[in-house]
Every structure is written in structure tokens, then in C-alpha cells.
N, C-alpha and C positions, 0 to 999 in steps of 0.2 A: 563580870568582866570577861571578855572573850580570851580564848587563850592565846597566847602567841605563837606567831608563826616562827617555825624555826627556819633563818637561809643563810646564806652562806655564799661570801664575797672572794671574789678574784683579788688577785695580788696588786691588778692595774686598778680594780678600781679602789681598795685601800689607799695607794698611793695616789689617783689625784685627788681624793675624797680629802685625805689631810694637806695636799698642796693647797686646796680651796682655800683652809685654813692660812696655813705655813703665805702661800706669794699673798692672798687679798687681804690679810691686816684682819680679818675678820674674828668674830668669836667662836667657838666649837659647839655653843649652843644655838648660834645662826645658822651655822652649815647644817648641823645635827637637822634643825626643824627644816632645813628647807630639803634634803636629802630622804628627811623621815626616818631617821633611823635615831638610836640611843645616843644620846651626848656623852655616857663612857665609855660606848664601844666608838666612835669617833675619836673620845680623847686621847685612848691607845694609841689608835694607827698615828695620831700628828705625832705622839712623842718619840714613836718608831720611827718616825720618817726623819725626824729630828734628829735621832742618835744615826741614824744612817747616814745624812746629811752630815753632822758629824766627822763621823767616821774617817769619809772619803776623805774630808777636808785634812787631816790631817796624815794621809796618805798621798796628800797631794792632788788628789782627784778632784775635779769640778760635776757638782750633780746636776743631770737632764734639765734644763729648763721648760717652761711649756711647751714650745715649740715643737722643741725632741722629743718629749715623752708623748706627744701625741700621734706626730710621726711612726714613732714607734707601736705605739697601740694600732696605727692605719696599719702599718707593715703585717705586725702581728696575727691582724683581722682577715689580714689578704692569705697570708700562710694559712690559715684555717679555712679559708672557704678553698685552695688549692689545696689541701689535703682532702677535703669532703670530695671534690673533683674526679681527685686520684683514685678513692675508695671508691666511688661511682664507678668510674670508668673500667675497675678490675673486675666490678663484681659483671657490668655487662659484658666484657669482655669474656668472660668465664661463662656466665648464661648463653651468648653465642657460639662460643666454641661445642659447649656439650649441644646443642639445639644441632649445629652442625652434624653431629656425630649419629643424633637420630633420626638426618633425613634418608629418605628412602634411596638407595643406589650410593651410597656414604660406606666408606672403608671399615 
């Protein structure tokens, strides 16, 4: 038997992974096979999602629907590629300025 890989999931995709479940009526060992991954490490995240779900509800909160949580993952996505951006742009900014500093007839 090969040994397993060990990985390790984001928060976004724990929770659509058990919405799959939770909105499609579906079973946790359909989602599981079609995702590939373990039907108890699946079973987890729905019951978490479930208590969270939960939760709200009785705080009065209405939880993300598809719509929003996907949204929200686009948003997300976009914030991370504008911070990779930002990082770029400081470190060439920085690489220019010292490059400046050692042209010839430079302060």
C-alpha cells in the first residue's frame, strides 16, 4: 500500500466541500469519492458546517448562500493576487532605487 499523502485544506474549501453536502441532498460518501478525499474527514467539516449553520440561526443570522460564498471566494482570490501585486511592486521599487544609487555620476 502506498503511503499517504499528507495536505492540508483551506477554510473556503472545507466549507463548500460540506455545502456540496448540506444544499445537494447528497450523501458524504458521493461527495467524499467524487472530491477524493476521506468520507470522515468530509463527515467532519458537514457537521461543522452544520453547527455553524446552527449557530447563526439562532443568533439570528442567515448563512451565505451559494451565491455569496462564491462571491466571496472571487473577492478573496482577487485580494491575494493584489497583495502578490503589492509585494512585487515593492521589492522592484526597492531593486530600482538601490540600481539608481550605483549609476555612475548618482549622489
Amino acid at each position: 500500500m502506498p503511503p499517504r499523502k499528507r495536505r492540508s485544506f483551506t477554510a473556503e474549501y472545507k466549507v463548500e466541500a460540506a455545502h456540496r453536502v448540506i444544499d445537494s441532498g447528497r450523501t458524504v460518501a458521493e461527495v467524499a469519492r467524487e472530491l477524493g478525499i476521506h468520507e470522515s474527514l468530509l463527515g467532519t467539516w458537514v457537521k461543522d458546517e452544520r453547527r455553524r449553520i446552527a449557530a447563526a440561526q439562532v443568533h439570528g443570522e442567515k448563512p451565505l448562500d451559494a451565491a455569496e460564498r462564491a462571491e466571496l471566494l472571487r473577492l478573496r482570490r482577487q485580494v491575494s493576487e493584489l497583495e502578490k501585486d503589492n509585494a512585487f511592486l515593492s521589492k522592484a521599487s526597492a531593486y530600482f532605487a538601490a540600481m539608481q544609487k550605483n549609476r555612475p555620476g548618482s549622489i
